[in-house]
N, CA, C and O atoms as a GROMACS GRO file, in nm:
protein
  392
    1UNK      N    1  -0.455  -4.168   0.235
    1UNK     CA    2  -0.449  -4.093   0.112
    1UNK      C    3  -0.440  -4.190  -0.005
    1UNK      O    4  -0.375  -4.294   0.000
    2UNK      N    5  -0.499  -4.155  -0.095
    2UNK     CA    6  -0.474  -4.243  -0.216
    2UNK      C    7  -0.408  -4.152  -0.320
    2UNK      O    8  -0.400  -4.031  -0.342
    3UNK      N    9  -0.365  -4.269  -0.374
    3UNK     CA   10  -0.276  -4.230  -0.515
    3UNK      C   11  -0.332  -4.254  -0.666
    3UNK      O   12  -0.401  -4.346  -0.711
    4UNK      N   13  -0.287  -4.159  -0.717
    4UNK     CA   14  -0.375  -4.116  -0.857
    4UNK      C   15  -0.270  -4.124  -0.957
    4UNK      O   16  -0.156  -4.086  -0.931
    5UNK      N   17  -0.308  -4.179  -1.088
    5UNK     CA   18  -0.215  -4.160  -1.247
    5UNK      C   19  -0.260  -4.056  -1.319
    5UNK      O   20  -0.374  -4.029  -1.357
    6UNK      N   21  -0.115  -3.978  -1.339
    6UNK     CA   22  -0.147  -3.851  -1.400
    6UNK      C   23  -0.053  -3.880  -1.514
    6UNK      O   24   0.016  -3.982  -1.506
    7UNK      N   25  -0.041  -3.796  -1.627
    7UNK     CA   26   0.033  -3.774  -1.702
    7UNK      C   27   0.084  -3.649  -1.726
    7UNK      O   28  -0.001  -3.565  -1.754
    8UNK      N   29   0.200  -3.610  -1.723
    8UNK     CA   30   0.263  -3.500  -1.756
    8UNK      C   31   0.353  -3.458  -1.856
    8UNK      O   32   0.461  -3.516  -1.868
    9UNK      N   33   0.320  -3.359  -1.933
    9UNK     CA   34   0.426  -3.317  -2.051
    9UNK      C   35   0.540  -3.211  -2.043
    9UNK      O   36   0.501  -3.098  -2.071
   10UNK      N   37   0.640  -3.221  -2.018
   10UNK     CA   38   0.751  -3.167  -1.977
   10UNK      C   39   0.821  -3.175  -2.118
   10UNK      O   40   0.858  -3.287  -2.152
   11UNK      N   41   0.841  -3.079  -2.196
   11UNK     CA   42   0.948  -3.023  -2.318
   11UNK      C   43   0.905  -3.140  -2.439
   11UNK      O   44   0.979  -3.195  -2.520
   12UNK      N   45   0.770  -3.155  -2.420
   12UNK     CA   46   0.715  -3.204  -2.536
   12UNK      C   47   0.692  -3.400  -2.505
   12UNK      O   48   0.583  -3.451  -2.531
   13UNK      N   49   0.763  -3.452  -2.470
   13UNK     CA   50   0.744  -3.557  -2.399
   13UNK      C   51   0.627  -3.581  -2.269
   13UNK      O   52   0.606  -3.503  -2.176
   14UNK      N   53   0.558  -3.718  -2.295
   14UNK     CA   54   0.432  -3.717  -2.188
   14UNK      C   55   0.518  -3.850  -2.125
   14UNK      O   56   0.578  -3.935  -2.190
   15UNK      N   57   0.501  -3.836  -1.932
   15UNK     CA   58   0.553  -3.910  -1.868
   15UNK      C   59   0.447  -3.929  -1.766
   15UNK      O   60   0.386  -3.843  -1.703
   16UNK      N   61   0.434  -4.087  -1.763
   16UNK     CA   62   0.279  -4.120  -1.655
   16UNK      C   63   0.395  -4.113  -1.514
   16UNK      O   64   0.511  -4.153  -1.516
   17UNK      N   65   0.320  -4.047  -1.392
   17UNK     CA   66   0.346  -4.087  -1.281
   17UNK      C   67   0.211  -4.113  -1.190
   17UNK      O   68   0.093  -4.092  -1.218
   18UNK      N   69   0.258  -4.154  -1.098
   18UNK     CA   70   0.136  -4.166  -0.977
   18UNK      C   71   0.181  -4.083  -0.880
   18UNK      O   72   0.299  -4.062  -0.848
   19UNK      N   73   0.108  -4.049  -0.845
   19UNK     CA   74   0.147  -3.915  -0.653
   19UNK      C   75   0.006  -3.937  -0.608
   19UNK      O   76  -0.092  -3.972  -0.673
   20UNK      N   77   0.017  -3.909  -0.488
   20UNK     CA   78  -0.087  -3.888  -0.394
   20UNK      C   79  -0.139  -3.786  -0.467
   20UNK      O   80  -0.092  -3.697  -0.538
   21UNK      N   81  -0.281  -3.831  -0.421
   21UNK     CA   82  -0.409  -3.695  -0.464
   21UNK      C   83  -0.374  -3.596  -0.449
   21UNK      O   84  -0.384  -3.516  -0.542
   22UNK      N   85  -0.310  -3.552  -0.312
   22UNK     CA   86  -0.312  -3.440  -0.219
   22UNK      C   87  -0.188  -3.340  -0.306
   22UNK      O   88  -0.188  -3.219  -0.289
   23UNK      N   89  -0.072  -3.417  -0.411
   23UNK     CA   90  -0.008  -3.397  -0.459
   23UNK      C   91  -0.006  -3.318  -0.641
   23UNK      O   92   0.079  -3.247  -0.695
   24UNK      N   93  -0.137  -3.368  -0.690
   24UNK     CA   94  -0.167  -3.374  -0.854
   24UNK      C   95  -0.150  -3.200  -0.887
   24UNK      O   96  -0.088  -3.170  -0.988
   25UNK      N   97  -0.191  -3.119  -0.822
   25UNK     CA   98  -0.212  -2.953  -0.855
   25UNK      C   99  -0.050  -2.947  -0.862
   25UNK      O  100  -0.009  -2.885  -0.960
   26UNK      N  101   0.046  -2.997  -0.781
   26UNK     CA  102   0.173  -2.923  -0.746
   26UNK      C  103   0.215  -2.988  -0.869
   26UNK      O  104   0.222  -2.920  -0.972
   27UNK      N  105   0.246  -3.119  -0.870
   27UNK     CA  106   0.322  -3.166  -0.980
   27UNK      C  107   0.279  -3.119  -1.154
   27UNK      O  108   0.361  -3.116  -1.246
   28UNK      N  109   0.124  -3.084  -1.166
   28UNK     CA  110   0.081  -3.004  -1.283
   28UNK      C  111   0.132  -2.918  -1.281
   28UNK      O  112   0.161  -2.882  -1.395
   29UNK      N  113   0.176  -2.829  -1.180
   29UNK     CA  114   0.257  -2.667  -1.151
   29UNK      C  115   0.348  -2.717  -1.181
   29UNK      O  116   0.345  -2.716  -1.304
   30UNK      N  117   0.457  -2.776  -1.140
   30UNK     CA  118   0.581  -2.795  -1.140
   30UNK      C  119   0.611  -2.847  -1.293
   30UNK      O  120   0.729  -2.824  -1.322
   31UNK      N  121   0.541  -2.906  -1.393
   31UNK     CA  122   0.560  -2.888  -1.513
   31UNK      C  123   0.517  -2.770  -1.590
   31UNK      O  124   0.612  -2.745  -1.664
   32UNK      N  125   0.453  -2.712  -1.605
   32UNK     CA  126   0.368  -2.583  -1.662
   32UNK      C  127   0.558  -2.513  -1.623
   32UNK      O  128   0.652  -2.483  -1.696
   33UNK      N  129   0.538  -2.512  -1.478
   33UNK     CA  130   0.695  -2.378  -1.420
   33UNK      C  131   0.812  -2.464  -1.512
   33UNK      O  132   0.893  -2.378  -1.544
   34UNK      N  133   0.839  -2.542  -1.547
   34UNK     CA  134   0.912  -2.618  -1.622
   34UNK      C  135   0.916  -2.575  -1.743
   34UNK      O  136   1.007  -2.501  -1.780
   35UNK      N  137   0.829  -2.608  -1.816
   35UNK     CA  138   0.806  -2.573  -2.015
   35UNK      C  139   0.778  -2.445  -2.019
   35UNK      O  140   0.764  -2.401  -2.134
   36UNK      N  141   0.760  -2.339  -1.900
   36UNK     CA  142   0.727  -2.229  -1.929
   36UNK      C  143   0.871  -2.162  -1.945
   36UNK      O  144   0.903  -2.090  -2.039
   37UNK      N  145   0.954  -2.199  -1.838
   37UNK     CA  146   1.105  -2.164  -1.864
   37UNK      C  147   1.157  -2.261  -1.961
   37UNK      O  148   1.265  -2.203  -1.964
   38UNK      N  149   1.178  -2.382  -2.064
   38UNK     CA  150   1.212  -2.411  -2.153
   38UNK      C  151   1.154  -2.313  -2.262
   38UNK      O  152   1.233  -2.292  -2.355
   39UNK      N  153   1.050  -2.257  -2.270
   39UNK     CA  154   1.016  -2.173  -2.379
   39UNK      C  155   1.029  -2.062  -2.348
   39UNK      O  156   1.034  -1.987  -2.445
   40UNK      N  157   1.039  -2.012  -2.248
   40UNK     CA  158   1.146  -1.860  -2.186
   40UNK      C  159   1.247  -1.884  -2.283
   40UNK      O  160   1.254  -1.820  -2.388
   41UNK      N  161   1.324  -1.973  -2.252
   41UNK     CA  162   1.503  -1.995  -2.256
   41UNK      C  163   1.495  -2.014  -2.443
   41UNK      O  164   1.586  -1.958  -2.504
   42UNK      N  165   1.445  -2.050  -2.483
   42UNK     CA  166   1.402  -2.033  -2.650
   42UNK      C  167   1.390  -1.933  -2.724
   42UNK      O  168   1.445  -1.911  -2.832
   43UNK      N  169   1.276  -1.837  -2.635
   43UNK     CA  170   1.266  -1.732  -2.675
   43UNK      C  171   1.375  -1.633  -2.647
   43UNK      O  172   1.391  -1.523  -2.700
   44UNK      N  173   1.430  -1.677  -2.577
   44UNK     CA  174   1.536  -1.545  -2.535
   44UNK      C  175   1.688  -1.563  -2.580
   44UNK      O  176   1.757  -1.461  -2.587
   45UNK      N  177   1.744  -1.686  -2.612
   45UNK     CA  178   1.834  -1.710  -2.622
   45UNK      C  179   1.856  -1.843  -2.772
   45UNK      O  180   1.767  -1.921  -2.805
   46UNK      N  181   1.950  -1.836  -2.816
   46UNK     CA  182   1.952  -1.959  -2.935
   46UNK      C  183   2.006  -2.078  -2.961
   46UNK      O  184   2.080  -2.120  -3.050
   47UNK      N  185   1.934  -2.147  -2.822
   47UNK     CA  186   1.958  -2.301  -2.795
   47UNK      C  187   1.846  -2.307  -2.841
   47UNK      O  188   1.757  -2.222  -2.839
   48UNK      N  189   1.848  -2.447  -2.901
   48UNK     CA  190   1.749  -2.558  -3.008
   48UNK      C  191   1.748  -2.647  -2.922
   48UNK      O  192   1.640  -2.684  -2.877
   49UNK      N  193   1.886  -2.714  -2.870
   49UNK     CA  194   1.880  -2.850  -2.830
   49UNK      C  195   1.831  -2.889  -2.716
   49UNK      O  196   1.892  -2.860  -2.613
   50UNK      N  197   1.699  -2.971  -2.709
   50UNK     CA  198   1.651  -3.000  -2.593
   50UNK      C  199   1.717  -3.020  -2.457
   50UNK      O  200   1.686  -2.965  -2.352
   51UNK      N  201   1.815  -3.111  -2.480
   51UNK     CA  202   1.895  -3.129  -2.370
   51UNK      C  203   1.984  -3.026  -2.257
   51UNK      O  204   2.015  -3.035  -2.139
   52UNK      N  205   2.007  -2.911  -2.386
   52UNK     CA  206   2.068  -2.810  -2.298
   52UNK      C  207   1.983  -2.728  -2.240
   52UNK      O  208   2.013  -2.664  -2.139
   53UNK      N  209   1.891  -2.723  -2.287
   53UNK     CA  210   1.749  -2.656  -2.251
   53UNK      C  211   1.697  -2.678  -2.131
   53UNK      O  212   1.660  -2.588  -2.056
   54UNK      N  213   1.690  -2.837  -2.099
   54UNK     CA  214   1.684  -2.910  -1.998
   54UNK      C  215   1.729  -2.885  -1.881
   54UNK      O  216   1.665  -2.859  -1.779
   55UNK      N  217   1.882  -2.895  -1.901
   55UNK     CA  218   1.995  -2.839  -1.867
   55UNK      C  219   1.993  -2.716  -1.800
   55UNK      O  220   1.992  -2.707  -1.677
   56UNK      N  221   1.995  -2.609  -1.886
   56UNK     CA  222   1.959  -2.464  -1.817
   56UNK      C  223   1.828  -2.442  -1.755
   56UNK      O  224   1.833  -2.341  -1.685
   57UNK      N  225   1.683  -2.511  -1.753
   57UNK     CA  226   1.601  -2.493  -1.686
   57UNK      C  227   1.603  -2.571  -1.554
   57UNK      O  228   1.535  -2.534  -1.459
   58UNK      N  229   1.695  -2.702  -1.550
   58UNK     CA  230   1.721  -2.773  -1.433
   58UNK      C  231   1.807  -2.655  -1.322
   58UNK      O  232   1.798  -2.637  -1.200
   59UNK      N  233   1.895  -2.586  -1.433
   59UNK     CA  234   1.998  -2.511  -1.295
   59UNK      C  235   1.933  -2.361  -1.246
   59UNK      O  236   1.970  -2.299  -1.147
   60UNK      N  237   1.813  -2.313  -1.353
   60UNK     CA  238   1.676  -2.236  -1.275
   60UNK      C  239   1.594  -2.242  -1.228
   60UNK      O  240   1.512  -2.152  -1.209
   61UNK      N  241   1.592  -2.381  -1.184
   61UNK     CA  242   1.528  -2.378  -1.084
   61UNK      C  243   1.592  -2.456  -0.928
   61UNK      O  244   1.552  -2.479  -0.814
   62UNK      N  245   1.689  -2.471  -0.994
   62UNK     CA  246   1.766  -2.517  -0.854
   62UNK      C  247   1.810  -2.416  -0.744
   62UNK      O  248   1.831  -2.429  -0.623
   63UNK      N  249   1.817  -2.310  -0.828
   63UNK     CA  250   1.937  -2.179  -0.763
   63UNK      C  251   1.776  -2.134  -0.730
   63UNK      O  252   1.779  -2.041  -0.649
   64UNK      N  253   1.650  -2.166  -0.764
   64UNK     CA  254   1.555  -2.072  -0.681
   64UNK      C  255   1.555  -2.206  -0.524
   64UNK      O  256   1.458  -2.214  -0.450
   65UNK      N  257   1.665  -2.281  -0.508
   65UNK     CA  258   1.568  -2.332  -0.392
   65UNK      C  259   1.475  -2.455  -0.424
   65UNK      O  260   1.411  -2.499  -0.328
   66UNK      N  261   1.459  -2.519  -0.551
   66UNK     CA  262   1.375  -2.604  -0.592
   66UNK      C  263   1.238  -2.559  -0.546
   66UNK      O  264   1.162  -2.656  -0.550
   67UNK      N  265   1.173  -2.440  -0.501
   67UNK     CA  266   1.084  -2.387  -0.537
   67UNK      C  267   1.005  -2.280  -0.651
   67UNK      O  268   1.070  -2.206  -0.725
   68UNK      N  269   0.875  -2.283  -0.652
   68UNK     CA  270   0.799  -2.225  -0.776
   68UNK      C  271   0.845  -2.073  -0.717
   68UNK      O  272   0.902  -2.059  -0.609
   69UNK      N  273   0.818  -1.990  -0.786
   69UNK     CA  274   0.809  -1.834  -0.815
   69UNK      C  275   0.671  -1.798  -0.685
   69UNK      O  276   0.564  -1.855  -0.667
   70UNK      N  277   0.717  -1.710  -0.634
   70UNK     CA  278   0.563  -1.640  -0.521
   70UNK      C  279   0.479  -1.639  -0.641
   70UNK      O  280   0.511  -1.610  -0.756
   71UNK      N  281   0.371  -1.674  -0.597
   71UNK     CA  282   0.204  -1.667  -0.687
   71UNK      C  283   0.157  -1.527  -0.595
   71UNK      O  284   0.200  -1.473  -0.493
   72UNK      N  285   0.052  -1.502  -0.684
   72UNK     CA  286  -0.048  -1.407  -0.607
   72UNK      C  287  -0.097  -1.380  -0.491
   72UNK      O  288  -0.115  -1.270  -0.438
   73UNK      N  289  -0.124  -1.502  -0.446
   73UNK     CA  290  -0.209  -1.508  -0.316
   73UNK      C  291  -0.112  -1.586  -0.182
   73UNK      O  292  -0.161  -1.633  -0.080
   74UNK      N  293   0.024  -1.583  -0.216
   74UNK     CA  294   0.124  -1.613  -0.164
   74UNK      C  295   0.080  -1.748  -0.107
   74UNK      O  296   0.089  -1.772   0.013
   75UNK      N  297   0.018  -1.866  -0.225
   75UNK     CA  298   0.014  -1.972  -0.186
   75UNK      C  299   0.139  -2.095  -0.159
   75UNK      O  300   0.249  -2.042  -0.173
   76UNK      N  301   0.144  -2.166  -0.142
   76UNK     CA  302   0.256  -2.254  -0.060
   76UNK      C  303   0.331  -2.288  -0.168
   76UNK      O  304   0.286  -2.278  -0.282
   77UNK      N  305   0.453  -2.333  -0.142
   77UNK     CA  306   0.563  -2.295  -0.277
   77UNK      C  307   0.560  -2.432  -0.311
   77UNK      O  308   0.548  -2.515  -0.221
   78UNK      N  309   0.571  -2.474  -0.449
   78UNK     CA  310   0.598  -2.618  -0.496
   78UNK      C  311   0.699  -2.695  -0.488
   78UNK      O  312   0.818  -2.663  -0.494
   79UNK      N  313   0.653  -2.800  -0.475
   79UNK     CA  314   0.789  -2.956  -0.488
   79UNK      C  315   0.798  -2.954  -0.561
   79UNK      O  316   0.694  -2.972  -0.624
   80UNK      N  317   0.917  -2.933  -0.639
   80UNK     CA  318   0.991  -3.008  -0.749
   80UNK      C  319   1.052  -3.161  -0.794
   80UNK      O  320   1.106  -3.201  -0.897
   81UNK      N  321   1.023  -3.213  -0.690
   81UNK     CA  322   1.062  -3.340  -0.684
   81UNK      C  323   1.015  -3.433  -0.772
   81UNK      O  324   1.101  -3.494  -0.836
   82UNK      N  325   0.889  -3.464  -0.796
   82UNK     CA  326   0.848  -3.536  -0.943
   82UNK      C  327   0.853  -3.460  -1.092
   82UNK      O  328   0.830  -3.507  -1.203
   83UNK      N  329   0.881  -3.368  -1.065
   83UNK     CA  330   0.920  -3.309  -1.204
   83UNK      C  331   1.066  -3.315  -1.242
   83UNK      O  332   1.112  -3.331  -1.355
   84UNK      N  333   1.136  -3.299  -1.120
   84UNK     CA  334   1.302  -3.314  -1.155
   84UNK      C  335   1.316  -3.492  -1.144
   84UNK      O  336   1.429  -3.535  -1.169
   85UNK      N  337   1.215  -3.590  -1.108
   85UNK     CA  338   1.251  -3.709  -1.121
   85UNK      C  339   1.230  -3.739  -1.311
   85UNK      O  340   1.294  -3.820  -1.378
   86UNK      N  341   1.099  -3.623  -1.368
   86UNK     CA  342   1.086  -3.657  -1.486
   86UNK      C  343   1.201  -3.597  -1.553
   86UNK      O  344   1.244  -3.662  -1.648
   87UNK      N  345   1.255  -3.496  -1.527
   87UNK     CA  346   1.376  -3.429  -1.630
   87UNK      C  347   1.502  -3.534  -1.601
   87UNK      O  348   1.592  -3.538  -1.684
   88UNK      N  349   1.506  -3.598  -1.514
   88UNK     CA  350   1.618  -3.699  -1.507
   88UNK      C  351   1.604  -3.800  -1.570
   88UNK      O  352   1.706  -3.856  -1.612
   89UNK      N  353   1.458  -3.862  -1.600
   89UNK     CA  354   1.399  -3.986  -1.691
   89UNK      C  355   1.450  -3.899  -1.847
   89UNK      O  356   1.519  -3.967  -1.923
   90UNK      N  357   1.430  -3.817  -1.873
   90UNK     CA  358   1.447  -3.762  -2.012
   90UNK      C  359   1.576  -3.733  -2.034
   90UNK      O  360   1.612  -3.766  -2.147
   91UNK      N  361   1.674  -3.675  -1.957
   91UNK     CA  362   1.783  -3.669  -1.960
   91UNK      C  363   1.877  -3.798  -1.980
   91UNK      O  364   1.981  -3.801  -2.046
   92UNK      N  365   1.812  -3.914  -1.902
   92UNK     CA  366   1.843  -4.002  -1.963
   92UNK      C  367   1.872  -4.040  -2.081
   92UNK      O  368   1.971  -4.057  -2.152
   93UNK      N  369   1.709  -4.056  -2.083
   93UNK     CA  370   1.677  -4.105  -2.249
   93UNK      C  371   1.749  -4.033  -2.355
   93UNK      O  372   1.798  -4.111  -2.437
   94UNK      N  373   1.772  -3.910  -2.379
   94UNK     CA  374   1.850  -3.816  -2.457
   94UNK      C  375   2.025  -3.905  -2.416
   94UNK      O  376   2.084  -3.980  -2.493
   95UNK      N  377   2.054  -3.880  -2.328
   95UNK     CA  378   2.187  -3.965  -2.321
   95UNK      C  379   2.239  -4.085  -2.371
   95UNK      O  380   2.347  -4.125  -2.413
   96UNK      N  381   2.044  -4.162  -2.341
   96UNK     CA  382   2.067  -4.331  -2.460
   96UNK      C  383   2.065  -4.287  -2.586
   96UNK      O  384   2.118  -4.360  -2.669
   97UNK      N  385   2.000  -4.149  -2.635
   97UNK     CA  386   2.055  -4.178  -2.823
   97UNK      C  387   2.171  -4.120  -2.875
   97UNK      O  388   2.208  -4.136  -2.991
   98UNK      N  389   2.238  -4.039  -2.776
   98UNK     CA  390   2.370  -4.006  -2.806
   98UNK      C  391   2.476  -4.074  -2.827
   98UNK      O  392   2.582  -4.017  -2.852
   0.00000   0.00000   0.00000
């Protein structure tokens, strides 16, 4: 298998990773399911601050299981694993300017 550089934007920030080919659709899912619940959690509620945002979308998707939501065609549920490696790179970084 070979490995591919993708870039992904998770809560407005772009973070390069590499994953296996076989990998690029899930980890694009797994951000989209990411910023789609940061802008859920916006719209519904009146946190601003990225970090808590972060925060509350990290612990919705943990309590699902670190899997995506059933799709349509009850395709195979996503890894979260390079997307929660990127919310931990950002969580960081938010921690270095505090």
């Amino acid at each position: 298998m070979s490995k591919v550089s993708l870039k992904v934007v998770v809560a407005g920030r772009t973070y390069p990773l590499t994953v296996q080919e076989t990998e690029v659709e899930k980890v694009q899912h797994a951000a989209d399911d990411i910023n789609k619940a940061i802008k859920q959690l916006q719209d519904n509620f009146a946190v601003r601050d990225m970090q808590d945002l972060l925060a509350m979308t990290a612990l919705q998707l943990s309590t699902r299981g670190g899997k995506a939501p059933a799709t349509a065609g009850n395709a195979p549920q996503a890894d979260f694993s390079e997307a929660t490696a990127a919310l931990k790179a950002l969580s960081d970084d938010l921690d270095a300017l505090n």
